[in-house]
PyMOL Python script that loads the backbone (N, CA, C, O; Angstrom):
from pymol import cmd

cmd.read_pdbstr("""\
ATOM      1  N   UNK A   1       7.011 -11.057 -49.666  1.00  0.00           N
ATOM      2  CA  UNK A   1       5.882 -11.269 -48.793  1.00  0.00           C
ATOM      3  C   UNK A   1       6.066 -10.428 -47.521  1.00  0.00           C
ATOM      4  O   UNK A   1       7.093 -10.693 -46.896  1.00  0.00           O
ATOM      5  N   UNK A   2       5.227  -9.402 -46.979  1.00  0.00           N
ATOM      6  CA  UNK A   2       4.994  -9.175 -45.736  1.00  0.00           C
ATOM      7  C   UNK A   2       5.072  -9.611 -44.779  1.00  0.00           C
ATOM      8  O   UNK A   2       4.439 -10.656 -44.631  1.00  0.00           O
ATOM      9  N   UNK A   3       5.729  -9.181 -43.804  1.00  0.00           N
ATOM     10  CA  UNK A   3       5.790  -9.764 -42.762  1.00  0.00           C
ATOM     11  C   UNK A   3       4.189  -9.590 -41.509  1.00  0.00           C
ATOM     12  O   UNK A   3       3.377  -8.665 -41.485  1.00  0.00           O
ATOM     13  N   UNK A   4       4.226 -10.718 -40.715  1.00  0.00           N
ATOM     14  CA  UNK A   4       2.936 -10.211 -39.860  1.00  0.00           C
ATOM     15  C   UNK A   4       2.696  -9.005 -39.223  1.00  0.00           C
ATOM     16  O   UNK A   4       1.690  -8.307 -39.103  1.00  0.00           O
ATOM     17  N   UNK A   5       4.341  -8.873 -38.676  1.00  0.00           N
ATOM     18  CA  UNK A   5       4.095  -7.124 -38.159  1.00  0.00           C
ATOM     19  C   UNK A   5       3.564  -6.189 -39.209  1.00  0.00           C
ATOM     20  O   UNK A   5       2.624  -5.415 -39.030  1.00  0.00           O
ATOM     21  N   UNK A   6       4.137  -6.307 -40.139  1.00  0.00           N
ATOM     22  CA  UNK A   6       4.086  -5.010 -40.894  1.00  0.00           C
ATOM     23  C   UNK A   6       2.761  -5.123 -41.664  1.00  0.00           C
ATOM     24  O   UNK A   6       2.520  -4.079 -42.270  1.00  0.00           O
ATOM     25  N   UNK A   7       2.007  -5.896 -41.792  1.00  0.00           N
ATOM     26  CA  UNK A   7       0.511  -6.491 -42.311  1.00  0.00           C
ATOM     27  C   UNK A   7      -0.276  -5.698 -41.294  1.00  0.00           C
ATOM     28  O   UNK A   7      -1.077  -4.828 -41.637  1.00  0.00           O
ATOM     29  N   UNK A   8      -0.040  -6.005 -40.082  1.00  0.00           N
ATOM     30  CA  UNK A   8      -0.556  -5.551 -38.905  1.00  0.00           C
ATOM     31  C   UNK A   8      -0.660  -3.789 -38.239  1.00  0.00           C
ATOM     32  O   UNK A   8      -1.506  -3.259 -37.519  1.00  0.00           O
ATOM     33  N   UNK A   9       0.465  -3.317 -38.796  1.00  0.00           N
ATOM     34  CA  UNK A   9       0.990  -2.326 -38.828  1.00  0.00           C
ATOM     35  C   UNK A   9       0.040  -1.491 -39.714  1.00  0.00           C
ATOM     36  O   UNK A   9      -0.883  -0.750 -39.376  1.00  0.00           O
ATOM     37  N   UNK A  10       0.445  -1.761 -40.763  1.00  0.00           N
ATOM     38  CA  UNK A  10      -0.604  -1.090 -42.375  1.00  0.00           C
ATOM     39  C   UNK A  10      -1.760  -1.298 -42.241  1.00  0.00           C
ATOM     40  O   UNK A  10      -2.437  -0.485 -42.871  1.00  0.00           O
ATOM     41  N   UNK A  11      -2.513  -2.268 -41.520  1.00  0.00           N
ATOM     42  CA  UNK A  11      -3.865  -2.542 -41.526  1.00  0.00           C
ATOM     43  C   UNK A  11      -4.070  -1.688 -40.203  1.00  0.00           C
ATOM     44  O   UNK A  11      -4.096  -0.511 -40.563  1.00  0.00           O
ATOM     45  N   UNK A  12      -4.200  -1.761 -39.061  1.00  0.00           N
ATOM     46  CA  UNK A  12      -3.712  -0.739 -37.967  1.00  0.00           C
ATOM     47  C   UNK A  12      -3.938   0.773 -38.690  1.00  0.00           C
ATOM     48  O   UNK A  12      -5.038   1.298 -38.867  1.00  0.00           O
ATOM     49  N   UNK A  13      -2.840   1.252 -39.004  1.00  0.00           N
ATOM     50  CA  UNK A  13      -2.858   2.564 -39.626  1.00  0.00           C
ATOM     51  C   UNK A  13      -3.694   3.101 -40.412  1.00  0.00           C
ATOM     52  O   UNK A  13      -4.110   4.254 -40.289  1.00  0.00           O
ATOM     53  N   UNK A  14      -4.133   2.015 -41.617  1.00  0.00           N
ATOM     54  CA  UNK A  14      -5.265   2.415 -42.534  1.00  0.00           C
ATOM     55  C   UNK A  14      -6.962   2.246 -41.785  1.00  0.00           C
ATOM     56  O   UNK A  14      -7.984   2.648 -42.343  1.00  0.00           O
ATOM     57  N   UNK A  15      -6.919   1.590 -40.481  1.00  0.00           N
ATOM     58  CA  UNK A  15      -8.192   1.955 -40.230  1.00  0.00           C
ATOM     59  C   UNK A  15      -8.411   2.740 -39.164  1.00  0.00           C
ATOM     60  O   UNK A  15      -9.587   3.038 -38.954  1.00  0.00           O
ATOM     61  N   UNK A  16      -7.607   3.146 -38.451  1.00  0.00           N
ATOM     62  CA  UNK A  16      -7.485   4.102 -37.554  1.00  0.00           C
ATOM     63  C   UNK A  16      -8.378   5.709 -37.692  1.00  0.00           C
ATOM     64  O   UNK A  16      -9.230   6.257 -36.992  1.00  0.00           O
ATOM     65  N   UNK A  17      -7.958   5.925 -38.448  1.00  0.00           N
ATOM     66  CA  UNK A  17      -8.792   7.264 -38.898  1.00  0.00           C
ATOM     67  C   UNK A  17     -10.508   7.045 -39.120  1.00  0.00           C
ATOM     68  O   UNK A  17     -11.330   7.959 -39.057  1.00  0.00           O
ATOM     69  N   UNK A  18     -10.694   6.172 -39.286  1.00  0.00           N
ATOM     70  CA  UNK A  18     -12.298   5.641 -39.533  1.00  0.00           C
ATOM     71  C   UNK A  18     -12.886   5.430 -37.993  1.00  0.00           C
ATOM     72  O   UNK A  18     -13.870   5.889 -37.412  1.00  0.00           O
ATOM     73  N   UNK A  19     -11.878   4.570 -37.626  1.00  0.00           N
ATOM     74  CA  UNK A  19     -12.170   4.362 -36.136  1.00  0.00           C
ATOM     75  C   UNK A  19     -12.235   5.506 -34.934  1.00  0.00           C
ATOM     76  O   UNK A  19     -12.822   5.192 -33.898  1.00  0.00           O
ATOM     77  N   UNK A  20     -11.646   6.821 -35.049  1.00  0.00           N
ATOM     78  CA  UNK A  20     -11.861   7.659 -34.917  1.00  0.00           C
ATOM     79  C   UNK A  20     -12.984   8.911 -35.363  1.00  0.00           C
ATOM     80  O   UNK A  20     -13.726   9.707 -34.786  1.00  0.00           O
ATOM     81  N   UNK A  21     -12.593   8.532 -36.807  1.00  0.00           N
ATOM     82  CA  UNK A  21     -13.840  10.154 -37.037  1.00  0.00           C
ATOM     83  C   UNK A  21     -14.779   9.278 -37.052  1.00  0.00           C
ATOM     84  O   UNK A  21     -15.681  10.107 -36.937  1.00  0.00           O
ATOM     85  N   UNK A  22     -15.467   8.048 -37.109  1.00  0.00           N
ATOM     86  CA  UNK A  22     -16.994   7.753 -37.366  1.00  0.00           C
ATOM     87  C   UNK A  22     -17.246   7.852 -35.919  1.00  0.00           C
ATOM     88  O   UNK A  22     -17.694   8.969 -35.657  1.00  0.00           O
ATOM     89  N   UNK A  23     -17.157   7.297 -35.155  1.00  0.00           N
ATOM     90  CA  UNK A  23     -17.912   7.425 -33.964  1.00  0.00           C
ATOM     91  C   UNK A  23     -17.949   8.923 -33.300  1.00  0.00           C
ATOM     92  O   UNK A  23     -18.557   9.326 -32.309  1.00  0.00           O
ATOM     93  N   UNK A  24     -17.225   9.484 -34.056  1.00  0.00           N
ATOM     94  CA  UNK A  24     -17.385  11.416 -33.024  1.00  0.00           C
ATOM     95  C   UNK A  24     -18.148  12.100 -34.235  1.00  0.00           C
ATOM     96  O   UNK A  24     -18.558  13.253 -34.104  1.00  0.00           O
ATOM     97  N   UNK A  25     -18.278  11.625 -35.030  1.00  0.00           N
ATOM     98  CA  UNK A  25     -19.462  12.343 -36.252  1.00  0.00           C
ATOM     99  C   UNK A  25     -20.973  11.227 -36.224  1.00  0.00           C
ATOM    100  O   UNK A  25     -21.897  11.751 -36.847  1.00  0.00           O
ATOM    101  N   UNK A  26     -21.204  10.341 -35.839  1.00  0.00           N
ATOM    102  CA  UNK A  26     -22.271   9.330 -36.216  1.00  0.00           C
ATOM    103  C   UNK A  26     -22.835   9.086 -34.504  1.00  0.00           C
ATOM    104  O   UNK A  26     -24.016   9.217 -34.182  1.00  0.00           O
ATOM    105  N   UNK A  27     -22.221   8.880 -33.972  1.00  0.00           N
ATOM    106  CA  UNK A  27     -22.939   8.543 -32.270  1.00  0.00           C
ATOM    107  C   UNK A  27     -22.827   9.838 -31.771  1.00  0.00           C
ATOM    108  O   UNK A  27     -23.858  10.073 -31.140  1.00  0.00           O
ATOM    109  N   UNK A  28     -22.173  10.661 -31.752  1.00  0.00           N
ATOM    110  CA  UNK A  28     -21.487  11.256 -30.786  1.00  0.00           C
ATOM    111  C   UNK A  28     -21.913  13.165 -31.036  1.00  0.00           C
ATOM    112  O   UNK A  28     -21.989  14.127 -30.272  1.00  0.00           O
ATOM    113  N   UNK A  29     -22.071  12.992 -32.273  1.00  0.00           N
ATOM    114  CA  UNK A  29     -22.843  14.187 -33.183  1.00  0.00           C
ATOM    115  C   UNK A  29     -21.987  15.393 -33.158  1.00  0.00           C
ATOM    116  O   UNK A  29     -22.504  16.502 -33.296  1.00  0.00           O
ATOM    117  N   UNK A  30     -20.460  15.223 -32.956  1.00  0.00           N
ATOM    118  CA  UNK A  30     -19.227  16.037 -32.619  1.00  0.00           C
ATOM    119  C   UNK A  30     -18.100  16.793 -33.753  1.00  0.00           C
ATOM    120  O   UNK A  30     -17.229  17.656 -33.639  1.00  0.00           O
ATOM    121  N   UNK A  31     -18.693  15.873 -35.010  1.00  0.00           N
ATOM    122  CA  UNK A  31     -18.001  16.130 -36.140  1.00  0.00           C
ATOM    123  C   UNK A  31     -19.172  16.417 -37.359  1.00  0.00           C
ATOM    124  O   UNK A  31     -20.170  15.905 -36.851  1.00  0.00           O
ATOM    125  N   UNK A  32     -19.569  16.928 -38.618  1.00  0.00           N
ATOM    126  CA  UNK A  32     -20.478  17.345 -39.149  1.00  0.00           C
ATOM    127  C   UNK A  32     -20.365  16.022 -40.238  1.00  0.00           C
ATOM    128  O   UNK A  32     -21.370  15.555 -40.774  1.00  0.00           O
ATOM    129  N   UNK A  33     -19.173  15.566 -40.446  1.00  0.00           N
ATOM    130  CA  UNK A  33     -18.823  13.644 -41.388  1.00  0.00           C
ATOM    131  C   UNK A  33     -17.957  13.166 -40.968  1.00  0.00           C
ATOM    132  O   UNK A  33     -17.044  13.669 -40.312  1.00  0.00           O
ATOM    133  N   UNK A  34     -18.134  12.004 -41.322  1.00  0.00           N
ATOM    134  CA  UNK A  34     -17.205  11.079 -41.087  1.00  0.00           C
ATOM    135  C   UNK A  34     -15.666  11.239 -41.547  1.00  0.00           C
ATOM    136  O   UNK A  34     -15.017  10.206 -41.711  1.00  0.00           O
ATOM    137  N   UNK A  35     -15.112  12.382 -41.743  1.00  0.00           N
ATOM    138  CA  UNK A  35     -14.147  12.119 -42.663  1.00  0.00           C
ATOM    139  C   UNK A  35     -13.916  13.760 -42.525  1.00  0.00           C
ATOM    140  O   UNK A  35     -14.346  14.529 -43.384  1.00  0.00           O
ATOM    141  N   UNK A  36     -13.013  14.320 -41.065  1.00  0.00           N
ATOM    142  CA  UNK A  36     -12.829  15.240 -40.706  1.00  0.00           C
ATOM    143  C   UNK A  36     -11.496  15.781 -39.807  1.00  0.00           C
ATOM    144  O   UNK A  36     -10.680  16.607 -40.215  1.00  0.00           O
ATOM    145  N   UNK A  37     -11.477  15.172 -38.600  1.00  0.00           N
ATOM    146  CA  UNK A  37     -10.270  15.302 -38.321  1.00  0.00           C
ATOM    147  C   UNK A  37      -9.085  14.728 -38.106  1.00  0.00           C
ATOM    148  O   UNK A  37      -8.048  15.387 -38.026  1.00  0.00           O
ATOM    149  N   UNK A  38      -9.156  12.955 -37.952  1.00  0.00           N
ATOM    150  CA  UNK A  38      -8.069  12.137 -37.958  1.00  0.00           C
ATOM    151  C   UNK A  38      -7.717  11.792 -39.539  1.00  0.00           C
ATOM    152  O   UNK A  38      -6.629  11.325 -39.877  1.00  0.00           O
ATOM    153  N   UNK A  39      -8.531  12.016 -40.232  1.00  0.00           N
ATOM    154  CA  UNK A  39      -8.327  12.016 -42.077  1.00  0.00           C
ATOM    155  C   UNK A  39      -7.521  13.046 -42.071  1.00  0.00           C
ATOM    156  O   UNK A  39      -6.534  12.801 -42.764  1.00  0.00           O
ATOM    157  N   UNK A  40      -7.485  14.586 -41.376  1.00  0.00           N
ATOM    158  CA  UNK A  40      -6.207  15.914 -41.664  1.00  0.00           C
ATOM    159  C   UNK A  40      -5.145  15.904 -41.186  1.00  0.00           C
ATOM    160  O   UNK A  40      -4.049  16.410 -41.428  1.00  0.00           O
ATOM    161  N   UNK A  41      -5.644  15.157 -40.341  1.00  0.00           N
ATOM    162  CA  UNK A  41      -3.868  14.693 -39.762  1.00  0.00           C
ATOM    163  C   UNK A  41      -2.305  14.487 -40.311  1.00  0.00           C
ATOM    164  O   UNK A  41      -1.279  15.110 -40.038  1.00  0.00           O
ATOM    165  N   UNK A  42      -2.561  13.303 -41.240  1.00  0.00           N
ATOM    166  CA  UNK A  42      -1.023  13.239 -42.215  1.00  0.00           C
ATOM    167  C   UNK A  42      -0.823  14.611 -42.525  1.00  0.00           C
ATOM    168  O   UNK A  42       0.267  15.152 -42.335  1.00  0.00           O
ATOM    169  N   UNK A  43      -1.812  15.211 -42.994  1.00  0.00           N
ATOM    170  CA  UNK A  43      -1.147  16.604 -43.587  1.00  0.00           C
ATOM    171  C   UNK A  43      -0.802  18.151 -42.583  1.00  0.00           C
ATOM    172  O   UNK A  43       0.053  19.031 -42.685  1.00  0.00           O
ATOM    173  N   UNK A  44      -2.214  17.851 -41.405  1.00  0.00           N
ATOM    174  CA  UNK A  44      -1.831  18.993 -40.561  1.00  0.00           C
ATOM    175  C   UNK A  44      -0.629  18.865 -39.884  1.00  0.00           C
ATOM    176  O   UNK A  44       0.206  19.753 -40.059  1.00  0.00           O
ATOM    177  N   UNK A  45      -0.367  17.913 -39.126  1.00  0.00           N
ATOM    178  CA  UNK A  45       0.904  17.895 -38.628  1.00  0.00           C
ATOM    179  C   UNK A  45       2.110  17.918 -38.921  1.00  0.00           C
ATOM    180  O   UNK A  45       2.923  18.108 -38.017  1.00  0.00           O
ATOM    181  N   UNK A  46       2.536  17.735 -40.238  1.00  0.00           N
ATOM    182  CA  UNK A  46       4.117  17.808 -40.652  1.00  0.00           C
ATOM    183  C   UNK A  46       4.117  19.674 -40.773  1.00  0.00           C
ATOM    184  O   UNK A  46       4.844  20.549 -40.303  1.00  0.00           O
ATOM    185  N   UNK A  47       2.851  19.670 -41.688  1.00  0.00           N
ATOM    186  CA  UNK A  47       2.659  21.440 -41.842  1.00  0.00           C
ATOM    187  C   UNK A  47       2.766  22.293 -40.549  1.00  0.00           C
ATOM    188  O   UNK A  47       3.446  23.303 -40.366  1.00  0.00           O
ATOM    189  N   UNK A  48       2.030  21.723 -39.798  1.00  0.00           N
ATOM    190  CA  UNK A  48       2.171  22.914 -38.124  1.00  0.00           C
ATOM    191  C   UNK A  48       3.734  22.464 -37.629  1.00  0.00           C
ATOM    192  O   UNK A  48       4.401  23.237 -36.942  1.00  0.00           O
ATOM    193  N   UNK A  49       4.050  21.647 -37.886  1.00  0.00           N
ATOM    194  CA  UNK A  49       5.645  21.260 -37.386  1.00  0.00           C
ATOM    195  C   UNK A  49       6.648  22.032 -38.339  1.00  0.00           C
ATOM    196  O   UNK A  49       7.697  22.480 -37.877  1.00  0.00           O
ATOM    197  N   UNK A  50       6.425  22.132 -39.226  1.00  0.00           N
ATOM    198  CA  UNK A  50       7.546  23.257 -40.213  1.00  0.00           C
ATOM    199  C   UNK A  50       7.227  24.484 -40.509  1.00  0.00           C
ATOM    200  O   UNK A  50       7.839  25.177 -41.323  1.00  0.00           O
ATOM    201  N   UNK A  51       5.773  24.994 -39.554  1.00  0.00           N
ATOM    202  CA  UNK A  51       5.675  26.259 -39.337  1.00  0.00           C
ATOM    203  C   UNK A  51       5.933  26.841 -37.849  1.00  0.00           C
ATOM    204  O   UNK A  51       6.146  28.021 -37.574  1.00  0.00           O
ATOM    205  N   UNK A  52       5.870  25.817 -37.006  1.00  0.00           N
ATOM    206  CA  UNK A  52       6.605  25.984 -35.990  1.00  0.00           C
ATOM    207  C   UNK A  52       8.487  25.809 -35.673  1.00  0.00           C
ATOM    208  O   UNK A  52       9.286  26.419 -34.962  1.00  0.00           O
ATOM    209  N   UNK A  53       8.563  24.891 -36.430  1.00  0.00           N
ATOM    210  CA  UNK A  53      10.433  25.253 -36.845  1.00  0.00           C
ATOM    211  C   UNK A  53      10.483  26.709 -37.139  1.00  0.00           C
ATOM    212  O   UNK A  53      11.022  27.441 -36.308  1.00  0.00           O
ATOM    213  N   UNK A  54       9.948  27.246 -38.300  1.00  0.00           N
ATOM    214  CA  UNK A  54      10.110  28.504 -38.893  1.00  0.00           C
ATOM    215  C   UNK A  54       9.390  29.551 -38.120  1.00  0.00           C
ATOM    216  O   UNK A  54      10.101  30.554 -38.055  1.00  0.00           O
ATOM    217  N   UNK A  55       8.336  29.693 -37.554  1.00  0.00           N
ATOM    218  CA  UNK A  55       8.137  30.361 -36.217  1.00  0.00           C
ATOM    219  C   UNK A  55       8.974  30.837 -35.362  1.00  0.00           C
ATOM    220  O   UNK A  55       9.105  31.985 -34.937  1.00  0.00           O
ATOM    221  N   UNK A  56       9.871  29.311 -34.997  1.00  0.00           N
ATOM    222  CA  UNK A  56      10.927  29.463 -33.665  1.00  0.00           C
ATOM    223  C   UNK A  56      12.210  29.905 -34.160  1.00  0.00           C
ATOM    224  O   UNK A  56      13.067  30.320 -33.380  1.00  0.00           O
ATOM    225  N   UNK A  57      12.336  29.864 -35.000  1.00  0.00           N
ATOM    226  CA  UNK A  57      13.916  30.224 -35.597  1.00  0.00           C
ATOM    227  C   UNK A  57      13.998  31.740 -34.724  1.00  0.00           C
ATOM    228  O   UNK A  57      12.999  32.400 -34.436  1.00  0.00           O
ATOM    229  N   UNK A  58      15.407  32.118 -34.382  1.00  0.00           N
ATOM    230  CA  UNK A  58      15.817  33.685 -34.343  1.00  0.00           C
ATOM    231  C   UNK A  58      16.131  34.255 -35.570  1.00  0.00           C
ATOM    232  O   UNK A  58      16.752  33.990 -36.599  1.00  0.00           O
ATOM    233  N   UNK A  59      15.269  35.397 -34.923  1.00  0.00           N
ATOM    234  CA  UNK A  59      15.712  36.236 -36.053  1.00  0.00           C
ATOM    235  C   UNK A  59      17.192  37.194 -36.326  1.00  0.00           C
ATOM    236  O   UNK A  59      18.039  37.535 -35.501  1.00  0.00           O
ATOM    237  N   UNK A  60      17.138  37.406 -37.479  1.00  0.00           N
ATOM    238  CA  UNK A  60      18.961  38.154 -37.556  1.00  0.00           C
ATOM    239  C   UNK A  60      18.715  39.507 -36.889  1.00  0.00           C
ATOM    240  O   UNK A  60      17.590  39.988 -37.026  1.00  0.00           O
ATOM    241  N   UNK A  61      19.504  40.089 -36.278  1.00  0.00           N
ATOM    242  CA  UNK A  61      19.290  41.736 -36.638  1.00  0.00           C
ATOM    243  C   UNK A  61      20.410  42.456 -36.543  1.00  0.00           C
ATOM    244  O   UNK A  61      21.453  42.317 -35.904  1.00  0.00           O
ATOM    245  N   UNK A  62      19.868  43.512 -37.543  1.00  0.00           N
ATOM    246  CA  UNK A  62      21.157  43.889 -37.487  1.00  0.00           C
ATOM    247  C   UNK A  62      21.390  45.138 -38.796  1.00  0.00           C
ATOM    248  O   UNK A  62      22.493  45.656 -38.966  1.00  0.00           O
TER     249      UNK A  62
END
""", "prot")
cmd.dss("prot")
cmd.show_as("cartoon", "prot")
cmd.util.cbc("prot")
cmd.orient("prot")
């Protein structure tokens, strides 16, 4: 069984992204759907973070 935090936590997390892109695509007329930029998130950010590791690395020379 789950604990309350972690119920809270997962429920939290899974609506977050809704709670974000609907109101900047539906009131706000800022996004073209509902389901745009806090939905790319999980994936943009680990990706721009391990292209910025590999970005920053030095290079050899030599």
């Amino acid at each position: 069984m789950p604990t309350p935090r972690f119920a809270a936590v997962v429920f939290l997390g899974s609506q977050f992204p809704d709670l974000v892109d609907k109101p900047l695509a539906h009131q706000f007329g800022v996004l073209p759907s509902g389901r745009v930029f806090v939905h790319s998130l999980p994936v943009a950010l680990p990706f721009l973070a391990l292209v910025g590791l590999y970005g920053g690395r030095p290079t050899a020379r030599g």
